[in-house]
N, C-alpha and C positions, 0 to 999 in steps of 0.2 A: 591730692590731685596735682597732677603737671601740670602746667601751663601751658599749653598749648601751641607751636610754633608762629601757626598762622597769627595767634594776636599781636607779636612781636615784631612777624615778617618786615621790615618795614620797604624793603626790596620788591619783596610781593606786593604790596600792599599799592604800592608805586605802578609798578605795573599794571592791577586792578582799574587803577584811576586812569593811565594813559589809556587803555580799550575802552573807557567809558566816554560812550556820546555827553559831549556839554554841548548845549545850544542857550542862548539869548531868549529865545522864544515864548511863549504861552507855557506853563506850567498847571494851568488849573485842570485839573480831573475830579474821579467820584472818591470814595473812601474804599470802595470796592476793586478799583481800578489800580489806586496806590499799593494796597497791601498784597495786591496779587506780583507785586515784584520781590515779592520777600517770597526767599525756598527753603525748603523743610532742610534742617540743620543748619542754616544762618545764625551769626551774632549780631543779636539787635541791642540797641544804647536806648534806653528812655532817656527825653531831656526833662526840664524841671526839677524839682528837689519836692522830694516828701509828699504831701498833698498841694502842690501850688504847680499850678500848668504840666499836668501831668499830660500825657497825649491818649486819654482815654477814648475816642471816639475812632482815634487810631488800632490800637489795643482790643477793643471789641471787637471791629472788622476782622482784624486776623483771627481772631478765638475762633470767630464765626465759621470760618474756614478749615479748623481743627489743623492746624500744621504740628509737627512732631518734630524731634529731636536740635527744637532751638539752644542757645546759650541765650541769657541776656543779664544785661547789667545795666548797671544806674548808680550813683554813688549813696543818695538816701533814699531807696527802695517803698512802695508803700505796697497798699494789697494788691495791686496788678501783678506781683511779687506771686501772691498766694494765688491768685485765679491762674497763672502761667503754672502752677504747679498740681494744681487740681483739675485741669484742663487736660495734665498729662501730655504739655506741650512744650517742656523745656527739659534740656536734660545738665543745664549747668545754669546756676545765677552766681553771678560777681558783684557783691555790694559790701558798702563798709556797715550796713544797719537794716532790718527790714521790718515794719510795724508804722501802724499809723501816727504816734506820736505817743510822746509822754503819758499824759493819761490811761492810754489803751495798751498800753506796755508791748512788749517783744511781743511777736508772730508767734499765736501755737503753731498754725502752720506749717512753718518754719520748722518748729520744734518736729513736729511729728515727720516729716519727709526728711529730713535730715537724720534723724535718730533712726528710721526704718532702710536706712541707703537707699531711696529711693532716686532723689533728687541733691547730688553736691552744692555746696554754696560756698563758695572761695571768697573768705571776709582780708578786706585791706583794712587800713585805716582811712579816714576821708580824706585827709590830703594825699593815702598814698593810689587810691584811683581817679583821683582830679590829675594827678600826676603822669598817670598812664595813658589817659584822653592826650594830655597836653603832649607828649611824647609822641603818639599816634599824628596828632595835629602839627606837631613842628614835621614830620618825616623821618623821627630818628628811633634806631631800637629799642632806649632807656634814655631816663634821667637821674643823672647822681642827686641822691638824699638824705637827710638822714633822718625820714620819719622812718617809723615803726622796731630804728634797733633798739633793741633792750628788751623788747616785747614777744610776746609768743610769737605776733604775727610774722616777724622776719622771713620765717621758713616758709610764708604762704608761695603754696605753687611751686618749690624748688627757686624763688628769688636769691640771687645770688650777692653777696657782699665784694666790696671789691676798695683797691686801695687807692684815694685821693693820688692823682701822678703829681700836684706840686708842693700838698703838706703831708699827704703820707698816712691821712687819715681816714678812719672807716667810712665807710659809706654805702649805703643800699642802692643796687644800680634795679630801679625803680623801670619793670618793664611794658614797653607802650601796648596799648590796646587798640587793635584796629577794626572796629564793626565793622561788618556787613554792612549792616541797615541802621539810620539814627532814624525816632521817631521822635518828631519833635511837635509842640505849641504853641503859638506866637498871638502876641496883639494883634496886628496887622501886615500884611505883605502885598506889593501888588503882583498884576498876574503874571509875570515874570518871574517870580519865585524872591523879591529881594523883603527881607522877613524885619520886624522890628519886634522888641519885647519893653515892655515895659516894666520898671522896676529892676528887681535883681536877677539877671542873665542866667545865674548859675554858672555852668559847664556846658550850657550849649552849643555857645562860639567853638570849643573844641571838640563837640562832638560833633555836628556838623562838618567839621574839615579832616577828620580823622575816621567816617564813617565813606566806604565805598556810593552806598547809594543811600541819598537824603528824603525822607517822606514827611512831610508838613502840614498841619492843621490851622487855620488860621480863624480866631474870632471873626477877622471882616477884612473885604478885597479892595484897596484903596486905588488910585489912581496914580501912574510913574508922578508925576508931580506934588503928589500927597507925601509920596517917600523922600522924595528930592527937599523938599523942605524942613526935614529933620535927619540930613545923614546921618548925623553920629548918634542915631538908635539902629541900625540898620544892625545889627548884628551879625545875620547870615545872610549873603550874595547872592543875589539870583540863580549865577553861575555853577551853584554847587549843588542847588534843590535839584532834585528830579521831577518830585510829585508835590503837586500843590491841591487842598481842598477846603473851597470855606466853610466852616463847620463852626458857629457862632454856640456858644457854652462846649466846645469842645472837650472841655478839663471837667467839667460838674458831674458827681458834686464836690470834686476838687477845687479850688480855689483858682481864680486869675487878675493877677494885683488891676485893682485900679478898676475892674470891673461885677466881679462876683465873689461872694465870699464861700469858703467849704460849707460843709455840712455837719457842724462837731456830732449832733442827733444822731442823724443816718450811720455814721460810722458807729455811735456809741449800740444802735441795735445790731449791727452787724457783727461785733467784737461780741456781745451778747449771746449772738443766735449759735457763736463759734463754741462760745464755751460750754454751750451746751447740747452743742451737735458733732464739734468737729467741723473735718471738711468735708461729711455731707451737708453740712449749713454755706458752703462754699459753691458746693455743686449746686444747689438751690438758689444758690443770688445770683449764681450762670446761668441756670435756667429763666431764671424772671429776668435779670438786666441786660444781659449780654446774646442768649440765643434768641428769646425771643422776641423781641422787637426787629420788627424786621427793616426800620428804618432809623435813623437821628430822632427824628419828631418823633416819631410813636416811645422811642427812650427817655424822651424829656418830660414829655405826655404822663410818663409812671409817676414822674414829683409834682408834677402839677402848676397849673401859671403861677399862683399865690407864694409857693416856693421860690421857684426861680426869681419872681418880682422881689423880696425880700432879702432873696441871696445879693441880688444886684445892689438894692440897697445897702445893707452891710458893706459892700465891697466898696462903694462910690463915697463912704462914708472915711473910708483911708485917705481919700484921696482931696477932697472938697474942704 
């Protein structure tokens, strides 16, 4: 698979950003109201890493919607991965890894949409799509590197190699990535859109500033003075959000440090139900988690208070 012009545009991409309204203003909307800014064949960026603030309550909204021929990427990919592909809703994924961790091993998923040419998946190395965001987020078309030479991955997408101008040496001209749409999940942000995460950032901060239009889930809506007293979490800029929505367990039963922890159980029956169904056991955990709930609460409502209180514990337990 090519790579695509537009992700590299960074000219385009420029221009995208200058026709886009910024305002200072209120941010806060529904989960329904944000995803309806995302259009059928956009390049959407998850933020988070693997199972830890993933933006699932973002993620469902759009399923719900059935949108068609997206691209999306993430640098560690988890099952939103597979539900974007048994949804029949993505026609490209860009990730360096996609499964829920170690114990649950690689995506059959994966395996089978891939093996059938259904669904391409364009694999970097981790630092060589942490690389592409940052690229995308400084405003330039690549970054000189030298991950991934020597490795199969070099040729991913027709990447081109090119030679150091002051020592003359090889290097990967590593090309940027510029979403569409970032779907992102934060601790806390006030209603201005200025966002804080706690813990480990990831590749937010880059997706965010490398993403056309920004949509945000946030744990809880603090007040401009709450944010003011800890700037240096502020991560992402009011100024760059478009869509703000409080959505408190937004990631579960994915993890969000410092206040909930994953679900190792949940996942471990779901890896279960795959391998012994495939992904009509995909299509099935769409029907129960994702189509039918017709709200946040009625999705939470499926794990039950006892759950989530437990989750919470765990999670407070990193932290105290």
């Amino acid at each position: 698979m090519t790579i695509s012009p537009r992700e590299y545009d960074f000219q385009a991409a420029r221009a995208r950003l200058e026709r886009k309204t910024k305002t200072s203003g209120e941010k806060l909307t529904t989960l329904e109201d944000a995803v309806a800014r995302i259009k059928d064949g956009d390049h959407l960026a998850f933020g988070g890493c693997l199972f830890s603030r993933t933006p699932l309550a973002l993620i469902r909204a759009l399923l719900r919607r059935r949108p068609r021929g997206l691209g999306i990427s993430r640098n560690l990919m988890c099952y939103e991965g597979e539900w974007c592909m048994v949804a029949g809703a993505v026609d490209k994924v860009v990730t360096s890894w996609m499964g829920i961790g170690l114990p649950w091993g690689l995506s059959k998923i994966v395996r089978e949409y891939v093996e059938s040419g259904r669904v391409p998946v364009e694999e970097w190395s981790h630092l060589g799509i942490g690389l592409r965001y940052r690229a995308a987020a400084m405003g330039v078309p690549f970054l000189p590197a030298l991950t991934m030479l020597g490795s199969s991955l070099v040729d991913v997408g027709g990447s081109k190699i090119i030679d150091c101008p002051y020592t003359g040496e090889k290097l990967l001209a590593v090309p940027a990535l510029f979403p569409d749409v970032a779907l992102l999940h934060v601790h806390r942000a006030d209603r201005f859109g200025n966002c804080q995460i706690d813990g480990y950032a990831h590749m937010d901060a880059d997706i965010s500033r490398a993403a056309a239009t920004v949509l945000v889930t946030a744990e809880e809506i603090v007040s401009e003075e709450e944010i003011r007293r800890t700037p240096d979490r502020t991560i992402i800029p009011g100024f760059i959000v478009d869509a703000l929505v409080h959505v408190p367990h937004g990631a579960y039963p994915h993890e969000c440090y410092g206040l909930y922890d994953a679900e190792p159980g949940h996942f471990g029956a779901y890896v279960e139900s795959i391998n012994a169904r495939g992904s009509a056991a995909v299509q099935e955990y769409l029907d129960r988690y994702v189509y039918g709930p017709a709200t946040h609460a009625e999705y939470l409502a499926l794990f039950g208070t006892s759950a989530l209180a437990e989750a919470e514990r765990r999670g407070k337990e990193l932290v105290s």
